[in-house]
N, C-alpha and C positions, 0 to 999 in steps of 0.2 A: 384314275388315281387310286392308289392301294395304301390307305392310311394305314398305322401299324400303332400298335399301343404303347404308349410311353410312360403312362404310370396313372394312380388312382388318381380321381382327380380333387379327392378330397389331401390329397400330400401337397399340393401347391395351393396356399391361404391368401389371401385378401393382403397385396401390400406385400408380395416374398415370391422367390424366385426358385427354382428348382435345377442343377444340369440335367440329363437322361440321356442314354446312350436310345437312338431311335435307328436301328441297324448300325453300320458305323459311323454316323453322326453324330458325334454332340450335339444337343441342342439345348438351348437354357429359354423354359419356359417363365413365364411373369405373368401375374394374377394382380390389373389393375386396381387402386383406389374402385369401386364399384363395383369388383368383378369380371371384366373380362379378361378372358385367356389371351396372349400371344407367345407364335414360337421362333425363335430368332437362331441363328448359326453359336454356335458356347464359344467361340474363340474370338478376342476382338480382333477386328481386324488388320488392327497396327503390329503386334509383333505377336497374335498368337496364343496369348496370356487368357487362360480360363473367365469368363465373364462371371462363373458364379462364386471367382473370389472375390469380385466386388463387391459393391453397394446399390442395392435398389432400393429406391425410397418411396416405392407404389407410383411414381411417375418417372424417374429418370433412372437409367443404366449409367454405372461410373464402374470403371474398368481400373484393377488396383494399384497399375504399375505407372501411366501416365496421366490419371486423370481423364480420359476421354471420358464423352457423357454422346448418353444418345435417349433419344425421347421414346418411351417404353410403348408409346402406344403406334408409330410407325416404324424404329428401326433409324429415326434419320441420325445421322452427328447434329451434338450442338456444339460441342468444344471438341473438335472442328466440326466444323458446317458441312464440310463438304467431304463429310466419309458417312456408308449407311451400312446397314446389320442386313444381311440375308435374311428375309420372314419366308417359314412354314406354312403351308395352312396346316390351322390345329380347329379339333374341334371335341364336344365332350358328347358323350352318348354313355348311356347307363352308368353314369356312375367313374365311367375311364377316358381319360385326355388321349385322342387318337391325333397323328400327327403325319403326314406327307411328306416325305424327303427325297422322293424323286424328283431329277428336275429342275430341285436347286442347290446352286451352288453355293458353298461361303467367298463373301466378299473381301478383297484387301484393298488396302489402304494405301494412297499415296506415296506417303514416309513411314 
């Protein structure tokens, strides 16, 4: 695996979300309630629309255009259930959030 750096890791705060171009990926990273990093595909899967115009509330993703919500700490749908977010491995070393985007794809949706 060949992590690549996607930003300081002091720029994504406890409770807030970041997008980052990780080669030509979007990826929208989120920094739970307690701290932990996850990194998710930036486009939701429904039609596309940037996830980091939404809303994250330090547990849930809500995506701006239909309200989709998905649980920030695996990627799954909960409004709908049954759509999920592409996770990265991310991880933090010295100081910078390195991130793996080979290998996966972003996921789409249903409808």
């Amino acid at each position: 695996m060949a992590y690549q750096t996607a930003c300081q890791a002091d720029e994504v705060w406890e409770g807030d979300m970041l997008e980052v171009d990780v080669g030509e990926h979007p990826v929208l990273l989120v920094r739970m309630e307690g701290g932990a990093l996850h990194a998710y595909q930036g486009m939701c899967p429904h039609q596309d629309i940037p996830l980091s115009e939404g809303r994250f509330d330090g547990k849930v993703l809500m995506c701006r255009a239909h309200q989709w919500t998905f649980d920030a700490r695996n990627g799954q749908g909960i409004n709908p259930h049954d759509c999920q977010l592409a996770q990265y491995p991310v991880r933090e070393e010295n100081g910078q959030v390195l991130v793996e985007v080979e290998g996966v794809s972003p996921l789409f949706a249903h409808s």
